[in-house]
C-alpha positions as CSV (number, residue, x, y, z in Angstrom):
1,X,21.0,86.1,10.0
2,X,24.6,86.5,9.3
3,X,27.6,87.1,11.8
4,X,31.6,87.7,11.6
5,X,33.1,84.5,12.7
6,X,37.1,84.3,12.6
7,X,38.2,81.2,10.4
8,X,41.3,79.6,12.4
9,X,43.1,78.8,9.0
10,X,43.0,82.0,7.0
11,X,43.3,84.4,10.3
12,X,40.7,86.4,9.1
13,X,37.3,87.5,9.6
14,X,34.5,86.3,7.6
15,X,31.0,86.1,6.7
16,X,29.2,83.2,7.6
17,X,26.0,82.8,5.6
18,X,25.0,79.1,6.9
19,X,24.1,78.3,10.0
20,X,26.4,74.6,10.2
21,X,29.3,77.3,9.5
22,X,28.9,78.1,13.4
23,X,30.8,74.3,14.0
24,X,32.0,73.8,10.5
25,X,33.3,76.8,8.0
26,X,32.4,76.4,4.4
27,X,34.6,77.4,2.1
28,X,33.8,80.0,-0.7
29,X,33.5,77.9,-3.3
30,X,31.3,75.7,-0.6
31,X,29.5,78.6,0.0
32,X,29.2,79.8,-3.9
33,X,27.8,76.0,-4.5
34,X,25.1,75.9,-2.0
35,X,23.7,79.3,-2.5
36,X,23.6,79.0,-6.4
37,X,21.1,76.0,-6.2
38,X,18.4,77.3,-3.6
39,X,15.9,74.4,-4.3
40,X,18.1,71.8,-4.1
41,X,20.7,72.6,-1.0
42,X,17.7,74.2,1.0
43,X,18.7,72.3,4.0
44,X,21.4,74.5,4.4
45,X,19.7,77.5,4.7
46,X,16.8,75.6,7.2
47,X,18.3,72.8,9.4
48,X,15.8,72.6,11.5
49,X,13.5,72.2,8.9
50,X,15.5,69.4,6.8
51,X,17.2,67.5,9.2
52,X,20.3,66.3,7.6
53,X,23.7,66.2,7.2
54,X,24.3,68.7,4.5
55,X,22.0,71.1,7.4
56,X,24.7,70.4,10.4
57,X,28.1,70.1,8.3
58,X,27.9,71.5,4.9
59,X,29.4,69.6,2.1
60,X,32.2,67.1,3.3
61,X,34.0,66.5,0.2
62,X,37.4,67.4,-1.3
63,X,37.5,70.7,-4.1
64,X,38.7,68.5,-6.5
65,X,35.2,66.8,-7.0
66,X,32.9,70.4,-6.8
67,X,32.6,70.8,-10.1
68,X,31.3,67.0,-10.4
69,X,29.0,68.3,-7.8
70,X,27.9,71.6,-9.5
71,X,27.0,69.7,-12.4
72,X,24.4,67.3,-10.7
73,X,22.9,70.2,-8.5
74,X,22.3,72.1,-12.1
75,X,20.7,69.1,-13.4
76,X,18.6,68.5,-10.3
77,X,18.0,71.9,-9.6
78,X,16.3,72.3,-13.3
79,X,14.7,69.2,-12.8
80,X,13.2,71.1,-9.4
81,X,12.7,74.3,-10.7
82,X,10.0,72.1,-13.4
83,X,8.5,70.2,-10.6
84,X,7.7,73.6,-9.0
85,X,5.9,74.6,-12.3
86,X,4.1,72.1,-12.8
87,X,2.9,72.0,-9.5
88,X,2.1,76.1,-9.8
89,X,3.7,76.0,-6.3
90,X,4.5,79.9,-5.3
91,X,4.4,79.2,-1.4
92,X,7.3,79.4,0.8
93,X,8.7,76.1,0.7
94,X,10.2,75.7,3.7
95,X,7.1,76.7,5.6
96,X,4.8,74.7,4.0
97,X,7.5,71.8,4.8
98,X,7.5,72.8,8.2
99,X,3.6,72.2,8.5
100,X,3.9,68.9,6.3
101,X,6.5,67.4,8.8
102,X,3.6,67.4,11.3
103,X,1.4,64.8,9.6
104,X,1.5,60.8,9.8
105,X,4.5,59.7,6.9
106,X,3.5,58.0,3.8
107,X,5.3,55.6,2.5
108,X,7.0,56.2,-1.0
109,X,8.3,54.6,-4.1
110,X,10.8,52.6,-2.2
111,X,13.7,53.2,-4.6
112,X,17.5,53.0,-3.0
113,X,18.7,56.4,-1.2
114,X,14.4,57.6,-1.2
115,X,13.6,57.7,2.0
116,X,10.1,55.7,2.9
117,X,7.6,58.2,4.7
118,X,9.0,61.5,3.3
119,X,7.7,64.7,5.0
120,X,8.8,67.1,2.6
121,X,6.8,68.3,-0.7
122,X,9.6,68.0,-3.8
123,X,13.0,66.3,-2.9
124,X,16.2,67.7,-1.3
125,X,19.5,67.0,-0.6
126,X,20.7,65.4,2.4
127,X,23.9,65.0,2.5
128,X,27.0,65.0,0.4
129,X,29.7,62.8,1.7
130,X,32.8,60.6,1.2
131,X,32.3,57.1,2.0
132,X,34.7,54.4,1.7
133,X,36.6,56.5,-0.7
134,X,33.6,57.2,-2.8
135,X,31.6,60.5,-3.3
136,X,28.3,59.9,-1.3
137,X,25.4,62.1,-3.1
138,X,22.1,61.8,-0.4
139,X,18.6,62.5,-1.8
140,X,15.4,62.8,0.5
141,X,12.9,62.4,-1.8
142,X,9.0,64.6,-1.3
143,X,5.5,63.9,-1.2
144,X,5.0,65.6,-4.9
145,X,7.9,64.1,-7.0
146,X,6.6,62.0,-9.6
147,X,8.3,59.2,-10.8
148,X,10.0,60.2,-14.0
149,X,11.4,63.4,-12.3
150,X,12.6,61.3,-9.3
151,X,14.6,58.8,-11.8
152,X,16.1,61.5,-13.5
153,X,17.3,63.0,-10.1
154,X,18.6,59.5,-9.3
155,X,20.5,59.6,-12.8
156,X,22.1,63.2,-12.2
157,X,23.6,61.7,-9.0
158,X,24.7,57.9,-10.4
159,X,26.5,60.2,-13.2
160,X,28.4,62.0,-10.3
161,X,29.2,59.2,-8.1
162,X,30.2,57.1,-10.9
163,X,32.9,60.5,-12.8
164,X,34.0,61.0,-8.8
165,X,35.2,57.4,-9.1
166,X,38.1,59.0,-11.5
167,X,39.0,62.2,-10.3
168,X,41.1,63.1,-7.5
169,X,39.1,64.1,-4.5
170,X,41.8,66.9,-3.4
171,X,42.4,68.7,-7.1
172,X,39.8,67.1,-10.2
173,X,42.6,66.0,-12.2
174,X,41.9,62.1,-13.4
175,X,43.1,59.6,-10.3
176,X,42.5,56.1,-8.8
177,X,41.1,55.0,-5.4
178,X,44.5,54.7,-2.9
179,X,43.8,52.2,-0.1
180,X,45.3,53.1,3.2
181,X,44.6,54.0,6.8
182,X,41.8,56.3,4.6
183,X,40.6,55.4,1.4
184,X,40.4,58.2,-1.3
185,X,40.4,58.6,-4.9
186,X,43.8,60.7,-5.6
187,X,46.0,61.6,-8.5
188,X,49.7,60.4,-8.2
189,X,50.6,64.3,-7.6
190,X,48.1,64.6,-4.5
191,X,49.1,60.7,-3.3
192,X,52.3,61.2,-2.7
């Protein structure tokens, strides 16, 4: 279900092809991010399904670090994609999701950022953030992800976090975490 919505910044109408983008506009190259990695970003498309943060508000990071975030969501999203195949899963994920959300939670490998008693079948994410000047990468983790695929997910989002740490949040070009009244990770162009 799309809809026109007019964007207060650009004076224009739009498409809006989230539903968070009813409170919170995406921008294209948002928009271009979440839709090219289906698997991973699902809880865009299906809020009520994956209740998150990336579900209600999209991605809440500067352009400067999308590319850092492109590049994990294309590692994660092959590592997905394989789960899938092995698991000769060709149901509707989100419905069968849906249906698992309604059973008793199980707890999980209780690894930091996996969520103990998931409710969903392969992992998503939840959320991507800025935190104390620092990209914050979330990962809900799923009833079917085996080990080895879930550390390898973990690895694709250390990487990010860890290049973010360098790059200035506003453009990509290299930078260093300014301390102020908000703490961000700038270049000395975008600080001053």
């Amino acid at each position: 279900m799309t809809s026109k919505q007019f964007h207060p910044n650009k004076h224009s109408i739009r498409e809006q092809v989230f539903p968070f983008e009813m409170d919170c506009p995406a921008t294209m190259d948002q928009q271009r991010l979440l839709l090219s990695y289906p698997l991973f970003f699902r809880a865009a498309q299906h809020p009520l399904t994956y209740l998150s943060n990336l579900g209600y508000w999209g991605i809440q990071c500067g352009p400067g670090w999308l590319q850092i975030v492109e590049k994990a969501a294309s590692e994660i999203e092959t590592e997905l994609q394989g789960l899938l195949e092995r698991l000769n899963n060709t149901l509707e994920l989100a419905s069968v999701d849906r249906r698992l959300q309604r059973l008793p939670a199980v707890p999980k490998h209780g690894d930091e950022g996996h969520e103990d008693g998931e409710t969903v079948l392969i992992p998503f994410c939840s959320e991507i953030k800025v935190a104390e000047g620092e990209l914050h990468i979330g990962v809900s983790s799923g009833y079917l992800c085996d080990w080895p695929t879930w550390q390898r997910i973990r690895a694709a989002v250390m990487k990010a976090q860890l290049e973010a740490k360098t790059r200035c949040e506003r453009c990509g070009k290299p930078g260093l975490l300014r301390v102020g009244y908000w703490e961000r990770v700038y270049c000395e162009g975008c600080a001053g």
